[in-house]
PDB file of N, CA, C and O in Angstrom:
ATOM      1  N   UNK A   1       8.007 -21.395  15.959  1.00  0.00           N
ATOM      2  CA  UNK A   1       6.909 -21.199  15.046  1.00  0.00           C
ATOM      3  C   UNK A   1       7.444 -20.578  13.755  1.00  0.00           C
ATOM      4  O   UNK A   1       8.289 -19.683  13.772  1.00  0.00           O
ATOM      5  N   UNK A   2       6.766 -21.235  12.308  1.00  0.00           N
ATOM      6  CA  UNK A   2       7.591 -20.290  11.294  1.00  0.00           C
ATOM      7  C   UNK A   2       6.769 -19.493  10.899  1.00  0.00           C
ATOM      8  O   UNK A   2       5.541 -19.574  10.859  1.00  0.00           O
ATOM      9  N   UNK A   3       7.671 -18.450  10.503  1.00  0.00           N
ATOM     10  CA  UNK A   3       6.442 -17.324   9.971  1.00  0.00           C
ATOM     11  C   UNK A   3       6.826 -17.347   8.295  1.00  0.00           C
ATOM     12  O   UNK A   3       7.875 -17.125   7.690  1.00  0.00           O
ATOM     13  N   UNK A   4       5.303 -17.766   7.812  1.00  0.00           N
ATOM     14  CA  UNK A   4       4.582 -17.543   6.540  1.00  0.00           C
ATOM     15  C   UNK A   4       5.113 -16.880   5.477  1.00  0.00           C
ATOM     16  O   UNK A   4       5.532 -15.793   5.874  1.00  0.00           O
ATOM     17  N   UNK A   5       5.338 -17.066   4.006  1.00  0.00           N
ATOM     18  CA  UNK A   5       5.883 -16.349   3.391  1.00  0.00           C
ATOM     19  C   UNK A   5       4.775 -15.556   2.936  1.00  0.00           C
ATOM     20  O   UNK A   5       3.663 -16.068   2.807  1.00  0.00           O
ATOM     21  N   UNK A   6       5.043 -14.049   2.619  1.00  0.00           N
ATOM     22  CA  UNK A   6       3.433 -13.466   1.935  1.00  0.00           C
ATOM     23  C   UNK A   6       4.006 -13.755   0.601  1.00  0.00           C
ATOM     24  O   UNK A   6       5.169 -13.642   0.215  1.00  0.00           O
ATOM     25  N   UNK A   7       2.831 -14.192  -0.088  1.00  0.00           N
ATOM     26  CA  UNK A   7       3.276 -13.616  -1.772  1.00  0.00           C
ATOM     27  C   UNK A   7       2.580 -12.590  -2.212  1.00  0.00           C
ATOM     28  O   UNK A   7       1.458 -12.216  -1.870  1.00  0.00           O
ATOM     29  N   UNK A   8       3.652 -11.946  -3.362  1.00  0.00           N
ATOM     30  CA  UNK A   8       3.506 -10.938  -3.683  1.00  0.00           C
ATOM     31  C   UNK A   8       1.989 -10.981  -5.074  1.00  0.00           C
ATOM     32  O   UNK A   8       2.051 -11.958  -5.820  1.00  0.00           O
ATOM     33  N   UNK A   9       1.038 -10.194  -5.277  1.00  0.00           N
ATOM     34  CA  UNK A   9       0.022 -10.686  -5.974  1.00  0.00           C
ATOM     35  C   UNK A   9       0.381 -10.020  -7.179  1.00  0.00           C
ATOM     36  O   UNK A   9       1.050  -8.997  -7.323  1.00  0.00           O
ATOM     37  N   UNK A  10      -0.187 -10.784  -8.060  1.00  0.00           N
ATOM     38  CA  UNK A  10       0.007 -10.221  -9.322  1.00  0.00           C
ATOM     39  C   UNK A  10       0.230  -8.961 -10.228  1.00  0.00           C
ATOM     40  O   UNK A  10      -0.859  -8.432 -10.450  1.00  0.00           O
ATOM     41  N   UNK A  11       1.134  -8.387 -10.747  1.00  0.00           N
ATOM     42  CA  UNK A  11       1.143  -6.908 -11.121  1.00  0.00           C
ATOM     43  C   UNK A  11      -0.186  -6.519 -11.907  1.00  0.00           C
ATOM     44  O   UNK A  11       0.015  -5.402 -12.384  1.00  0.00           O
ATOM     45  N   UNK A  12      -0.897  -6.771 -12.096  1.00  0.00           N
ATOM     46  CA  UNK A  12      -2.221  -6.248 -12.671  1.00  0.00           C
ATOM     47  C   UNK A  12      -3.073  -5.965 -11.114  1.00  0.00           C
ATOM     48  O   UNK A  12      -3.642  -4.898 -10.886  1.00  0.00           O
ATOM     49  N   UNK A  13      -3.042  -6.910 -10.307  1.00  0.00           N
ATOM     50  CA  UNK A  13      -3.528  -6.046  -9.279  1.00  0.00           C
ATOM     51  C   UNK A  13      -3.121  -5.440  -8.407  1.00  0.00           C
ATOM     52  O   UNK A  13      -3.981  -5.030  -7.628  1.00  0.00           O
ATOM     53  N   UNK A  14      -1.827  -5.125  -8.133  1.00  0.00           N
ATOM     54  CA  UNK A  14      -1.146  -4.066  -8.004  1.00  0.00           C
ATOM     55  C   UNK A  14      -1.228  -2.884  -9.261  1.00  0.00           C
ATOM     56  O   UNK A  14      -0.697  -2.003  -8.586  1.00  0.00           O
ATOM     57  N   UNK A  15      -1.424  -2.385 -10.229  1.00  0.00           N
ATOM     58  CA  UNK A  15      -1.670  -1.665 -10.812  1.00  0.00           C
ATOM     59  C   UNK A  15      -2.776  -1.098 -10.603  1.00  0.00           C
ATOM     60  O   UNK A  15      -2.802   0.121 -10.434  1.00  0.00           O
ATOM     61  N   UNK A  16      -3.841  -1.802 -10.572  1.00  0.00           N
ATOM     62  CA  UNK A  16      -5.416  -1.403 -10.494  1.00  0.00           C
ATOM     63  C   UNK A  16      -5.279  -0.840  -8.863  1.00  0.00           C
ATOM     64  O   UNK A  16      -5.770   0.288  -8.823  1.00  0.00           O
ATOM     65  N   UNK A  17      -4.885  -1.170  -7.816  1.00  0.00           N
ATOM     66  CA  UNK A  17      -4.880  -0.470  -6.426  1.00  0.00           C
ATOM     67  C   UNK A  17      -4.004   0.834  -6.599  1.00  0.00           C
ATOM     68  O   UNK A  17      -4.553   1.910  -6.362  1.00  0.00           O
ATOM     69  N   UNK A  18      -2.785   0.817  -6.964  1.00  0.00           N
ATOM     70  CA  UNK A  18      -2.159   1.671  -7.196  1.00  0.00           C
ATOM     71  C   UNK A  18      -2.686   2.928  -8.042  1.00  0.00           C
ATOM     72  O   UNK A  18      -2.065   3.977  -7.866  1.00  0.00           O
ATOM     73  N   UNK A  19      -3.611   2.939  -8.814  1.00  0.00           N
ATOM     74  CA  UNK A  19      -4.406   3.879  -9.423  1.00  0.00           C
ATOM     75  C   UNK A  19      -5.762   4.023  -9.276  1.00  0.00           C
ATOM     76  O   UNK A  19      -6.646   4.509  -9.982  1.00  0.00           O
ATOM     77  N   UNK A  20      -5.732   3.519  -8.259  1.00  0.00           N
ATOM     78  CA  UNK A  20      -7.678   4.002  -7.864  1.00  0.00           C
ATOM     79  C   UNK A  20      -7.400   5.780  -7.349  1.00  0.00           C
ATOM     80  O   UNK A  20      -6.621   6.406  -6.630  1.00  0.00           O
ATOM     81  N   UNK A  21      -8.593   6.051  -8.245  1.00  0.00           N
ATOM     82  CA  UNK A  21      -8.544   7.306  -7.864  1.00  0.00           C
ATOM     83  C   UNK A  21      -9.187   7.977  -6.513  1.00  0.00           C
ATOM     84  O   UNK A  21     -10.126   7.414  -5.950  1.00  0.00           O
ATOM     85  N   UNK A  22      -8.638   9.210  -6.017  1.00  0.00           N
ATOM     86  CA  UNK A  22      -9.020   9.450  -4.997  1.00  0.00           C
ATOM     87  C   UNK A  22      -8.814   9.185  -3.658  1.00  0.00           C
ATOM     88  O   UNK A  22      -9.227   9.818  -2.686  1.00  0.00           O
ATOM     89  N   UNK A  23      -7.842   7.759  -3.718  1.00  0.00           N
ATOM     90  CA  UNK A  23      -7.433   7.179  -2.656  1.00  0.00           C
ATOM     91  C   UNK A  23      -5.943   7.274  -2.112  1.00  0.00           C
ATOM     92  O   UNK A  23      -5.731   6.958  -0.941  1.00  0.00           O
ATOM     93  N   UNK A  24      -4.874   7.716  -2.956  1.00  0.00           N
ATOM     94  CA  UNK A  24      -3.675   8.284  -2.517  1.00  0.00           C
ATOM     95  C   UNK A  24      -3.537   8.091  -1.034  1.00  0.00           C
ATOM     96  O   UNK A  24      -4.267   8.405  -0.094  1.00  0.00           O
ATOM     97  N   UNK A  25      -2.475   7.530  -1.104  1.00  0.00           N
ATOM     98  CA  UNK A  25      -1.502   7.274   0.436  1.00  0.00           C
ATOM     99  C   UNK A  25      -2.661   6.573   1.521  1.00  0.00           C
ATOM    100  O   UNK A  25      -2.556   6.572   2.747  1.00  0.00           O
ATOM    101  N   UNK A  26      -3.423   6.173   0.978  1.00  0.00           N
ATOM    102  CA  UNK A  26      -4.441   5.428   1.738  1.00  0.00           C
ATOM    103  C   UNK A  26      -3.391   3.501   1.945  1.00  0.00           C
ATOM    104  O   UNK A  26      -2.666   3.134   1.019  1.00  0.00           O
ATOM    105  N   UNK A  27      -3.537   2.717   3.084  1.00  0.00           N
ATOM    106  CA  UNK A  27      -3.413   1.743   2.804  1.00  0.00           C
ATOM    107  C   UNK A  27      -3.799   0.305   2.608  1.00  0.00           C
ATOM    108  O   UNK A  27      -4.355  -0.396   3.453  1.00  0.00           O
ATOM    109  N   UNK A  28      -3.445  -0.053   1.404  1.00  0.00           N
ATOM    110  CA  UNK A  28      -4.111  -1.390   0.905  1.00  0.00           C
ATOM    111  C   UNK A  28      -3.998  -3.054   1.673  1.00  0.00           C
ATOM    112  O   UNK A  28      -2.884  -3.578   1.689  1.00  0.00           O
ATOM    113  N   UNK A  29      -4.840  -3.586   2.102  1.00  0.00           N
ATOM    114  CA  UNK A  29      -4.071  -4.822   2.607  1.00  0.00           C
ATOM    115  C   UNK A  29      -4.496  -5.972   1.323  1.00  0.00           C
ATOM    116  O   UNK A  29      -5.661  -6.369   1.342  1.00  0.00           O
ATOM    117  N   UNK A  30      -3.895  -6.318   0.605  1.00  0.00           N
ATOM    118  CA  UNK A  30      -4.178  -7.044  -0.157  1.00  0.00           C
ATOM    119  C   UNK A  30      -3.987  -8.631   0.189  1.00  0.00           C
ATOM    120  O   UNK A  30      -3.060  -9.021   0.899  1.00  0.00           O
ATOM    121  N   UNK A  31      -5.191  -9.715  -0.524  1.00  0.00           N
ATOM    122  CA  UNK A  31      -5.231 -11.030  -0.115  1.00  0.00           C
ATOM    123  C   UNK A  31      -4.712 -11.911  -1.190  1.00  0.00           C
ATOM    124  O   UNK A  31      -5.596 -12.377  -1.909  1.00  0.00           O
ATOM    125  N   UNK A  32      -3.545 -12.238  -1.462  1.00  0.00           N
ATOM    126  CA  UNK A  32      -2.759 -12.244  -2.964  1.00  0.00           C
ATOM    127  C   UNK A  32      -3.426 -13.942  -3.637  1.00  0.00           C
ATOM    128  O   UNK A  32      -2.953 -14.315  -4.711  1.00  0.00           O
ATOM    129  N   UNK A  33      -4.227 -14.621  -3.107  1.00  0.00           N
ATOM    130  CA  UNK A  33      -5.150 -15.406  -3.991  1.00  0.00           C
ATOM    131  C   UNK A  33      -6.144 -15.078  -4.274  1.00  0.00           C
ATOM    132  O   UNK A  33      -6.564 -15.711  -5.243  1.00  0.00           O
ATOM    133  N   UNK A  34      -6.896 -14.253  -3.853  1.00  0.00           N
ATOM    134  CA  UNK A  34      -8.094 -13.625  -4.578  1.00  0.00           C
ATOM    135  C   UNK A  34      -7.602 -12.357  -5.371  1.00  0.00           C
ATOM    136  O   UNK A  34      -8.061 -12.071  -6.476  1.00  0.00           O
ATOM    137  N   UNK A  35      -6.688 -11.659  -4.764  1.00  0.00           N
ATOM    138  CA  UNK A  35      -6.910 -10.203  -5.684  1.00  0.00           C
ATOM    139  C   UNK A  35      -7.478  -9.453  -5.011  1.00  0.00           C
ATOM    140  O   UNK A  35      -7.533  -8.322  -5.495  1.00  0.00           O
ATOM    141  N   UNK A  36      -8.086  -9.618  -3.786  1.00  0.00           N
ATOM    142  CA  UNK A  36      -9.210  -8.544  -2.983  1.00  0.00           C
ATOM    143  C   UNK A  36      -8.368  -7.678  -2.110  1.00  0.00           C
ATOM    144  O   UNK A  36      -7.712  -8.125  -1.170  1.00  0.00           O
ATOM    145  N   UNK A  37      -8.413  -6.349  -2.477  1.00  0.00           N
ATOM    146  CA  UNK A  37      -7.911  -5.473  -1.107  1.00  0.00           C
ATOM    147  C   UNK A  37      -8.992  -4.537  -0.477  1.00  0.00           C
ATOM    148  O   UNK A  37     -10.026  -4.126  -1.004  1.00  0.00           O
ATOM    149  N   UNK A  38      -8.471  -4.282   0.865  1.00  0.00           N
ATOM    150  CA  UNK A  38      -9.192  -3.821   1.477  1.00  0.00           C
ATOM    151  C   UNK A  38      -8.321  -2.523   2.150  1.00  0.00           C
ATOM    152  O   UNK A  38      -7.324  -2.850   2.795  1.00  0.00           O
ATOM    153  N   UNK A  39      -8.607  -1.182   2.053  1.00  0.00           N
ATOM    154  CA  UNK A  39      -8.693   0.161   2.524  1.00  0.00           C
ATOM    155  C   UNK A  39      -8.159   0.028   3.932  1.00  0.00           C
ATOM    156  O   UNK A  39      -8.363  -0.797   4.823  1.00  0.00           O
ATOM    157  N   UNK A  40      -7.494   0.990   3.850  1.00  0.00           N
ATOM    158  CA  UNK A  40      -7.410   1.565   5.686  1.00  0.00           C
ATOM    159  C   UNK A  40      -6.569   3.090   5.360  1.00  0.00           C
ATOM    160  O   UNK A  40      -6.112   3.322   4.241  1.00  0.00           O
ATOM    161  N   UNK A  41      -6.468   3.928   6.348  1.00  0.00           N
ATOM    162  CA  UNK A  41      -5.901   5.084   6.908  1.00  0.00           C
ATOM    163  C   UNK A  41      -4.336   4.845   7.062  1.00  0.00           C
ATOM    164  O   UNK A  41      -3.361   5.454   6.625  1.00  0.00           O
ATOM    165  N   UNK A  42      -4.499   3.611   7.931  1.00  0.00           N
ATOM    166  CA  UNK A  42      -3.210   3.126   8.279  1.00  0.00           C
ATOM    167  C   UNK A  42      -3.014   1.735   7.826  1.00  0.00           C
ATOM    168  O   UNK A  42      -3.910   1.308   7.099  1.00  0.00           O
ATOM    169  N   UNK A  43      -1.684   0.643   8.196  1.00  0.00           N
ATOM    170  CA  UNK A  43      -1.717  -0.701   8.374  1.00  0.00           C
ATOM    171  C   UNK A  43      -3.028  -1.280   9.171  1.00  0.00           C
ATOM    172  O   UNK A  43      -3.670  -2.260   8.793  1.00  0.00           O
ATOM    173  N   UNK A  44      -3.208  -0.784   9.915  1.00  0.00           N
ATOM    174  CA  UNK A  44      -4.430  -1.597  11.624  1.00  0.00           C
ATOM    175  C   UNK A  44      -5.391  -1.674  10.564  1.00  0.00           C
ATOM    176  O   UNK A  44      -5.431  -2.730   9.932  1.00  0.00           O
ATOM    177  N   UNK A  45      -6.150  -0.772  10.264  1.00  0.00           N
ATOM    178  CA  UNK A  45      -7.215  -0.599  10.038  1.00  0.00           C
ATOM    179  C   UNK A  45      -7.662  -1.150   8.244  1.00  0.00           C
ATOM    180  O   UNK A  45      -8.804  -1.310   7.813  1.00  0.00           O
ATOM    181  N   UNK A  46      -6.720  -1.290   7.698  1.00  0.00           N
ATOM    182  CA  UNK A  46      -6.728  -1.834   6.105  1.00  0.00           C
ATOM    183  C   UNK A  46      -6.422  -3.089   7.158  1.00  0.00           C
ATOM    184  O   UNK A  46      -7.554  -3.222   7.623  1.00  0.00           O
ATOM    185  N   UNK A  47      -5.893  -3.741   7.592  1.00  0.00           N
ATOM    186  CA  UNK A  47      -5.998  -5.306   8.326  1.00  0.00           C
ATOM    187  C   UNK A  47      -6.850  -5.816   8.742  1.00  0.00           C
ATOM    188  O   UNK A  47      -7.363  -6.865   8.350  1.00  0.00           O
ATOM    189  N   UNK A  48      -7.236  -4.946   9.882  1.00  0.00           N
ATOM    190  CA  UNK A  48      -8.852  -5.053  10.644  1.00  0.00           C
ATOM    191  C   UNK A  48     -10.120  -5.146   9.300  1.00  0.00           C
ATOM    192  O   UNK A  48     -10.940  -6.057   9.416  1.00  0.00           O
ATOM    193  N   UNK A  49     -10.221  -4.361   8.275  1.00  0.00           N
ATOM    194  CA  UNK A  49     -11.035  -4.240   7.376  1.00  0.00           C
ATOM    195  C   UNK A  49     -11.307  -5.842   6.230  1.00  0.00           C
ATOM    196  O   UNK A  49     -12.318  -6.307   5.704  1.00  0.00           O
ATOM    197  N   UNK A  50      -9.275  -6.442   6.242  1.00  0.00           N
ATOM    198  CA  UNK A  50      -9.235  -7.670   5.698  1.00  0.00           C
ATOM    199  C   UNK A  50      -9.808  -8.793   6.879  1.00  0.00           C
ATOM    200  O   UNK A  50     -10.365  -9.849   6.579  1.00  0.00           O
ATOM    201  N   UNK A  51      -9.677  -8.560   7.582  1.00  0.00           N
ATOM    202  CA  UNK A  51      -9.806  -9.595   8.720  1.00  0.00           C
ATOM    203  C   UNK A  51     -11.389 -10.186   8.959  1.00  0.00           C
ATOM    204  O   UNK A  51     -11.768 -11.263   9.417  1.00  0.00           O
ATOM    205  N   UNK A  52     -12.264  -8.822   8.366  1.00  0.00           N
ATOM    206  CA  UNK A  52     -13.422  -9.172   8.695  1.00  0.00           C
ATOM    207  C   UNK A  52     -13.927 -10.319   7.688  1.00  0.00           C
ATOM    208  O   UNK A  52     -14.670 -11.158   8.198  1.00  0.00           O
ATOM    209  N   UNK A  53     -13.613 -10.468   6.290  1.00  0.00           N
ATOM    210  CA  UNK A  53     -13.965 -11.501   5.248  1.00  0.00           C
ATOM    211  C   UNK A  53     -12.806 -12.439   5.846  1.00  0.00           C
ATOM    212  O   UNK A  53     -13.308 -13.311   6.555  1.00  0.00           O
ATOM    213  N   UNK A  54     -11.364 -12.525   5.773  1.00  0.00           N
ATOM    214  CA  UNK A  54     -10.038 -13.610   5.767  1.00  0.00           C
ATOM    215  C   UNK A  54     -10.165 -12.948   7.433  1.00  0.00           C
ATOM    216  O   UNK A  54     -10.279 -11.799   7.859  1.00  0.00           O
ATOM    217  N   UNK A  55     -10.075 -14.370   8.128  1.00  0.00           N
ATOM    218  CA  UNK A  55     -10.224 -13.620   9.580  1.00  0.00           C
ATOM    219  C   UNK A  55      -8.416 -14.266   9.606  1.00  0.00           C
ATOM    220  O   UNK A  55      -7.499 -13.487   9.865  1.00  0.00           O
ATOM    221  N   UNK A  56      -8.180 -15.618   9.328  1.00  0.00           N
ATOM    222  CA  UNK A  56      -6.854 -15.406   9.120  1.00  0.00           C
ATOM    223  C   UNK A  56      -5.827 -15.738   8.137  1.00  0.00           C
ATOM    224  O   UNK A  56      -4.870 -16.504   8.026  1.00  0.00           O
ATOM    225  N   UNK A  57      -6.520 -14.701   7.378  1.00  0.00           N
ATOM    226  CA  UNK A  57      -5.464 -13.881   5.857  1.00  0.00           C
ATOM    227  C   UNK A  57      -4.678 -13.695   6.147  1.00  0.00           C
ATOM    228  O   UNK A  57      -4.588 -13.362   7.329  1.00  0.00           O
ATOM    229  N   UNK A  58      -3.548 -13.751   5.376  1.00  0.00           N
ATOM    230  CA  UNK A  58      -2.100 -13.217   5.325  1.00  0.00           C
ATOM    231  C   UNK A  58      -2.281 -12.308   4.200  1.00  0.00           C
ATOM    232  O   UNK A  58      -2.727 -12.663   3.109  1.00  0.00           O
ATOM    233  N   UNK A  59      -1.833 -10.838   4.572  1.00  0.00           N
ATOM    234  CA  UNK A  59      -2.122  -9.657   3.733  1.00  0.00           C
ATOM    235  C   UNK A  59      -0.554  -9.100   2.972  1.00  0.00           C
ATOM    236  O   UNK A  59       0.591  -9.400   3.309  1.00  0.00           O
ATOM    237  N   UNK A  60      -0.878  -8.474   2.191  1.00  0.00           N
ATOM    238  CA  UNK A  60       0.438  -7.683   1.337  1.00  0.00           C
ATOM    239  C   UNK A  60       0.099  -6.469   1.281  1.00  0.00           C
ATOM    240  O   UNK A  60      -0.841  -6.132   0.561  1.00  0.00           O
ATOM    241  N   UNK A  61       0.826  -5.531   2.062  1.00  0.00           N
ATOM    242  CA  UNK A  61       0.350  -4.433   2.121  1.00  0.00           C
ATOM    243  C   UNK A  61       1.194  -3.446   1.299  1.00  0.00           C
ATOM    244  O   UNK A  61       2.419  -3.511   1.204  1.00  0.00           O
ATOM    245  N   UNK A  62       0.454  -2.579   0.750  1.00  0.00           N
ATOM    246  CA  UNK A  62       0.747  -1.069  -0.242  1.00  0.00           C
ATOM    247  C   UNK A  62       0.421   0.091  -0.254  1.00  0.00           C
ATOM    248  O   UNK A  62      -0.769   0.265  -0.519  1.00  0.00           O
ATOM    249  N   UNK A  63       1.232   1.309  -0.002  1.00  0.00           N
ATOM    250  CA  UNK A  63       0.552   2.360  -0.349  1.00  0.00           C
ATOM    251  C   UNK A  63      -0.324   3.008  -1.415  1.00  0.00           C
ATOM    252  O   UNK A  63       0.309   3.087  -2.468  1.00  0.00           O
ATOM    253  N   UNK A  64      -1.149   3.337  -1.480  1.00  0.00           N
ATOM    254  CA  UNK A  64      -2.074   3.803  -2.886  1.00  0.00           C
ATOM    255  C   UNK A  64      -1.137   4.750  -3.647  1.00  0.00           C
ATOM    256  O   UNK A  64      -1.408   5.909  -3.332  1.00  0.00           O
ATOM    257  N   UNK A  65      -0.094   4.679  -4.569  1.00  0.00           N
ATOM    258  CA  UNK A  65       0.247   5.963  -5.181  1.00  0.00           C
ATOM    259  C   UNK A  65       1.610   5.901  -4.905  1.00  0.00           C
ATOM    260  O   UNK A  65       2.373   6.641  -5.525  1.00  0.00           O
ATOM    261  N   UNK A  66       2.018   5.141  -4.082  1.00  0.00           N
ATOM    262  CA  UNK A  66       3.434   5.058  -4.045  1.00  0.00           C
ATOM    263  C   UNK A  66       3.801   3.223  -4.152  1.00  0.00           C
ATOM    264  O   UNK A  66       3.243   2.140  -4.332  1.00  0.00           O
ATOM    265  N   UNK A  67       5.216   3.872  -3.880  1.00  0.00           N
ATOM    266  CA  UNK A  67       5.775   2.774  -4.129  1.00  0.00           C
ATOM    267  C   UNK A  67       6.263   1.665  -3.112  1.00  0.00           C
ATOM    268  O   UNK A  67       6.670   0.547  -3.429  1.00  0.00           O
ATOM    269  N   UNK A  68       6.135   2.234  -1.693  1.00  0.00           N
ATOM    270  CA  UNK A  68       6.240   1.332  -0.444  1.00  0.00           C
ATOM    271  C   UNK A  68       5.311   1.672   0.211  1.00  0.00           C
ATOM    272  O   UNK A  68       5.050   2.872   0.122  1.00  0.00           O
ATOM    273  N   UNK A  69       4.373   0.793   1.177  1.00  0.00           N
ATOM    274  CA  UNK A  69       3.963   1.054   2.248  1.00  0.00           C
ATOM    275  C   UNK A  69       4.274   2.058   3.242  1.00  0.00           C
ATOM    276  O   UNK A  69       3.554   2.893   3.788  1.00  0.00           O
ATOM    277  N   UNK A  70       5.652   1.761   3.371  1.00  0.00           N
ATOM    278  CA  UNK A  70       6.128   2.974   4.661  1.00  0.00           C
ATOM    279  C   UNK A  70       7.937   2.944   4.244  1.00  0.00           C
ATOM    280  O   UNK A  70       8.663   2.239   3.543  1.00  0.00           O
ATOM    281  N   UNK A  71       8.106   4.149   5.134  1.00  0.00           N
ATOM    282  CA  UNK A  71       9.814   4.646   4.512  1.00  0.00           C
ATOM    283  C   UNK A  71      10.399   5.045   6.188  1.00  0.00           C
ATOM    284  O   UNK A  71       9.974   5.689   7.148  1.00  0.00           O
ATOM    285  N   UNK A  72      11.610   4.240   5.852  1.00  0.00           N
ATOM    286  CA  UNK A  72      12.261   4.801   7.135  1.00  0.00           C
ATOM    287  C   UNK A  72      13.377   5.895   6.691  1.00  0.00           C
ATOM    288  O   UNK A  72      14.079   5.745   5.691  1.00  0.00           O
ATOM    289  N   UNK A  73      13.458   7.086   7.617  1.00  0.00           N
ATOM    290  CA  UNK A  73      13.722   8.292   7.843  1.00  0.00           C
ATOM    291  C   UNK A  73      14.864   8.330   8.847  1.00  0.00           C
ATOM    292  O   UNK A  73      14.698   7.446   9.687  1.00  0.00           O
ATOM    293  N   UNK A  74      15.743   8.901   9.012  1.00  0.00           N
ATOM    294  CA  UNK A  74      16.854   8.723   9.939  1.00  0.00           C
ATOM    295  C   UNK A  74      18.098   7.432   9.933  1.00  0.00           C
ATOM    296  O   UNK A  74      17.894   6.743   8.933  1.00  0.00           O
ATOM    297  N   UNK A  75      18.848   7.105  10.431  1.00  0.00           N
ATOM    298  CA  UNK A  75      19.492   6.412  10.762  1.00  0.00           C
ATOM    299  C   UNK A  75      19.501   5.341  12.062  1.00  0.00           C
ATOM    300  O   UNK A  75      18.642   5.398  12.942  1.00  0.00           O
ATOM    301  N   UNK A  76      20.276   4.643  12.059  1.00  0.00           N
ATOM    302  CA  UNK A  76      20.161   4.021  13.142  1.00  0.00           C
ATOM    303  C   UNK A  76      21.312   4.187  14.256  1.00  0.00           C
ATOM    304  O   UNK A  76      22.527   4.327  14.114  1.00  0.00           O
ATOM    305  N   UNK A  77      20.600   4.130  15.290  1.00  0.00           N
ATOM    306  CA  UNK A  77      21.992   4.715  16.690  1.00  0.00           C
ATOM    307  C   UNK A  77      22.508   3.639  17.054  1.00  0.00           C
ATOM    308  O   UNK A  77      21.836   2.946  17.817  1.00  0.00           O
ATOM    309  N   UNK A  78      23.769   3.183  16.659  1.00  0.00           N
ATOM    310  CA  UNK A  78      24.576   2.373  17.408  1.00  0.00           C
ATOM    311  C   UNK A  78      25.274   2.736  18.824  1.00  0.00           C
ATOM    312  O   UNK A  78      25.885   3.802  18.898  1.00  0.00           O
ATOM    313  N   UNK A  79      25.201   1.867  19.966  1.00  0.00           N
ATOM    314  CA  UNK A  79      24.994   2.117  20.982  1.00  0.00           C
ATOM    315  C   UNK A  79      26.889   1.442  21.317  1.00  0.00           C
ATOM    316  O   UNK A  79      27.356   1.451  22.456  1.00  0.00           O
TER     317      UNK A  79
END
């Protein structure tokens, strides 16, 4: 099965999510042909929130206020 490329949506609407106020580190699932994002706490729940209009959307997800979604911390243990 192949998996889907997301595209990335336009920097104007990435700008406008990225500065909504009040919403910091909240996360965005964005639907990159409309422009529509939808809120969550976490990934699940900004998905679950897209899912209910695009039941199967392919989302681009962002942190509100930063610059990645999520950051990995540590290293990796080679075994």
């Amino acid at each position: 099965m192949k998996i889907p490329e997301v595209k990335r949506p336009p920097k104007e609407i990435l700008a406008k999510v990225q500065s909504l106020e009040g919403k910091k580190g909240m996360i965005a699932a964005i639907e990159p042909e409309t422009g529509e994002w939808f809120l969550g706490k976490d990934v699940l729940e900004a998905l679950e929130n897209g899912r209910k209009k695009y039941v199967n959307g392919i989302f681009y997800f962002v942190r509100v206020g930063y610059q990645s979604a999520h950051a990995q911390k540590g290293g990796i243990k080679q075994v």
